[in-house]
N, C-alpha and C positions, 0 to 999 in steps of 0.2 A: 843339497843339504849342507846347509855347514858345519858339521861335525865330521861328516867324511870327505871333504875337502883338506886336499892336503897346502899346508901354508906354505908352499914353495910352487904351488902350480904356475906354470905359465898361464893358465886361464883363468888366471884370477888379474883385472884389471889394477887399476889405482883409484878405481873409482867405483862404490860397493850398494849395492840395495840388500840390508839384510830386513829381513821379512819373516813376520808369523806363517811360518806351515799351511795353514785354515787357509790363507787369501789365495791359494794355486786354485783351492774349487771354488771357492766362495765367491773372490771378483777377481777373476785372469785379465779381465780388461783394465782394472786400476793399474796390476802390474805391466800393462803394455807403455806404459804413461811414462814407465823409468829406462827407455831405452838407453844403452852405452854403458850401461852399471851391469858387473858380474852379480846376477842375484842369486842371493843365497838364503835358503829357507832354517827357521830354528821353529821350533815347540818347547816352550817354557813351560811346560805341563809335564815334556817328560825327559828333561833336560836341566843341572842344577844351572843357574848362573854364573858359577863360580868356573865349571868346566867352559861356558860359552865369554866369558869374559877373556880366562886364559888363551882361548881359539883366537880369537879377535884381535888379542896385542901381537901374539907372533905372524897372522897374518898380515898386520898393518905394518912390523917389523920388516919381515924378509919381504914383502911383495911392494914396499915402500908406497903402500895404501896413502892418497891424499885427500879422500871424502868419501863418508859414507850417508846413507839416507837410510832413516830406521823407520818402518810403514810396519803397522801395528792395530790390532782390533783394537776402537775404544770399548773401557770397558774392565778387560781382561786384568786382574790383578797381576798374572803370569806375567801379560805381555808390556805391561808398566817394567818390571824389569829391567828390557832390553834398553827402553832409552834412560830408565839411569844408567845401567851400566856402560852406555857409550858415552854420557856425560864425566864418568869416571876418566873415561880412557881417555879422553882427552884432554886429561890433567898434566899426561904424559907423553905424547905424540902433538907435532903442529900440525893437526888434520880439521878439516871443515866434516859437523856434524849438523845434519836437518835432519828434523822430526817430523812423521806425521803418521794420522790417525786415522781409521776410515771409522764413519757413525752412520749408519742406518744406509751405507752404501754411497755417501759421500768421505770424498778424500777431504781431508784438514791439515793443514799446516800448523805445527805446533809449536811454537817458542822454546827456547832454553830456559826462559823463565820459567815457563807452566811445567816445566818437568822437574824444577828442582823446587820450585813451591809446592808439588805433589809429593814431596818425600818427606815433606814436615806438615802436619797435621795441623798443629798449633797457627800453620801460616792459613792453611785453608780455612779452618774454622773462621780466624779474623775478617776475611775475605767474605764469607756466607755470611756472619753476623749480621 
């Protein structure tokens, strides 16, 4: 879990799968797909963002993190979160961020686009119109 990982571990790689909680029981198998990444588990359900943002930069800090992968239920308002918030962090770190999404048990590849057109309403609505 990423909360109780401490951001100096030696087992934490340079290269990261942080992951909604729910896909350990849901689909262990999608998570077998991200071999070589330390992965690390969060629940935006019971966890603020602002504490798992803070986790996140001084991990990427001290452990000189060069990429992470954010795999997420679609759907989930919670877990919408996490890939804004690593779209943030990498306003601040020269790190490679990929998205993706699992829907009805398929993995999806998500764009940086789709994640920052999903923070502004106004861009969506345009979009469905």
């Amino acid at each position: 879990m990423l909360l109780r990982k401490s951001v100096t571990s030696k087992k934490i790689s340079r290269r990261i799968l942080i992951y909604s909680a729910c896909i350990d029981e849901e689909y262990p198998e999608i998570l077998e797909k991200f071999k070589g990444r330390t992965k690390l588990s969060i629940c935006l359900e019971e966890h603020h963002i602002n504490k798992v943002a803070k986790k996140l930069m001084a991990m990427i800090y001290k452990r000189e993190v060069k990429s992470i992968v954010v795999l997420t239920m679609d759907g989930s308002p919670h877990c919408l979160q996490l890939h804004h918030a690593l779209e943030e962090i990498k306003n601040y770190f020269d790190i490679e961020i990929k998205h993706y999404v699992i829907e009805k048990g398929e993995l999806i590849k998500v764009s940086e686009k789709s994640v920052k057109v999903s923070r502004h309403l106004s861009e969506v609505e345009k979009l469905i119109s």
